[in-house]
N, C-alpha and C positions, 0 to 999 in steps of 0.2 A: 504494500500500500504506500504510499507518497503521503509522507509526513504531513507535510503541510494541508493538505486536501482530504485525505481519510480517504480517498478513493484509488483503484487499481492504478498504479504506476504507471501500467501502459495494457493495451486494449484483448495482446497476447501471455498477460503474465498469467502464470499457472495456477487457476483453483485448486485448491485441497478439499477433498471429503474425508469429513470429519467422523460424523457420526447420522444415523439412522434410525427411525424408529416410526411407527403411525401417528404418533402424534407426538412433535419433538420441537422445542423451541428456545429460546431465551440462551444461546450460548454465550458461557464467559471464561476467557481464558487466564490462567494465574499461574506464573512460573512461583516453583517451590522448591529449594533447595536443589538445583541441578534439575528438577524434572518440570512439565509445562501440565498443569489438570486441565480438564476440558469440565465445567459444570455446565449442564443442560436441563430444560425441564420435562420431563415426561408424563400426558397427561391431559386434561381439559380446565382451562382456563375461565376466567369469568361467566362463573354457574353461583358463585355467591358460595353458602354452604357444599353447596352442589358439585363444586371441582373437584378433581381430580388429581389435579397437579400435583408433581411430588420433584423436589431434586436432586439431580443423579451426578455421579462421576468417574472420570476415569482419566490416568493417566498417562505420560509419554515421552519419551527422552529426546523428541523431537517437539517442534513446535508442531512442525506439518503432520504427526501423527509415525503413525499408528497409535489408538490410545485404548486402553485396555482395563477393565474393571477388577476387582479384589478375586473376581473367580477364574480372570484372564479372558472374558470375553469381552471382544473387539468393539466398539461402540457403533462399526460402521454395519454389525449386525443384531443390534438394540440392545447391547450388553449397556451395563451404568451400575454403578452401587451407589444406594440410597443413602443419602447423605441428609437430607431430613423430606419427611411427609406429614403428611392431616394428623396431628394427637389434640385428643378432645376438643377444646375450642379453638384448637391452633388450624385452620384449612384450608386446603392446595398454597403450599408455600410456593412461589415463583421467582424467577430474576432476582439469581444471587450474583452480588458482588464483593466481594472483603477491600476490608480497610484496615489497617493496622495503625493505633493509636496507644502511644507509651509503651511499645510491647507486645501490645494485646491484638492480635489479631479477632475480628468482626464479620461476619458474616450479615449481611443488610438482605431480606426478602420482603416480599409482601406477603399477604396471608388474607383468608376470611376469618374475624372474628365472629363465633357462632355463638358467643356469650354478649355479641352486641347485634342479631339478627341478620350476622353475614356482613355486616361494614366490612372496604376492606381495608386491613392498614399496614403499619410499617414495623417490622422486624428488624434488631440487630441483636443476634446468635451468636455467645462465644464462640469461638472454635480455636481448636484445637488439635494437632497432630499425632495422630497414634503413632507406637513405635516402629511401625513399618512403612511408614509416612502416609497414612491415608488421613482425609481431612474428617472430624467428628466437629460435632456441634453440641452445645450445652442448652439444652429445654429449660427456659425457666419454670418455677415449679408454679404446679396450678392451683389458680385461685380459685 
């Protein structure tokens, strides 16, 4: 992509396929210690309570992929490990992005709150690296 513009460099440069699945959206890419995750959402979006949404991951020692989930399947045949879904009032989390502030790594989604009739609103999710570098998240507890 051409820095300044966000857009392809030139009109033949090389698309990469990422990943696959029937219903697959919201990618975000986040280099992590030598390796590059590919977060994505899997799922139906804006149904309120009703979604589906959940987000998934996998990873890849390249930027351009191959990216590969906790069980080794490839993303570009709907493989993803679930890195947070719908718990109680928390539903179809989507469009994760991290932030890291003082250390702390952040995880930002939205969500349907089903303890406020499906509003939807704004998440930031610790996270956290297990020791085999896969990314977890910390659920705040429920009220």
């Amino acid at each position: 992509l051409d820095p300044s513009s966000g857009k392809r460099i030139a009109p033949d440069s090389p698309i990469y396929l990422l990943a696959h699945y029937d219903s697959i959206e919201a990618a975000y890419l986040y280099p992590h210690d030598g390796r590059y995750y590919l977060f994505v959402n899997h799922g139906m979006c804006c149904r309120g309570t009703n979604s589906t949404y959940n987000i998934r991951v996998g990873r890849s020692e390249s930027v351009t992929g191959p990216y590969y989930d906790k069980n080794g399947v490839n993303l570009l045949l709907g493989g993803g490990s679930l890195v947070v879904g719908s718990t109680n009032e928390f539903i179809g989390p989507g469009h994760a992005g991290i932030i890291t502030v003082g250390g702390t790594n952040w995880l930002s989604c939205h969500f349907y709150n089903a303890l406020h009739r499906g509003r939807p609103s704004l998440a930031l999710l610790r996270l956290r690296w297990d020791r085999d570098g896969w990314p977890e998240v910390e659920m705040p507890a429920r009220k």
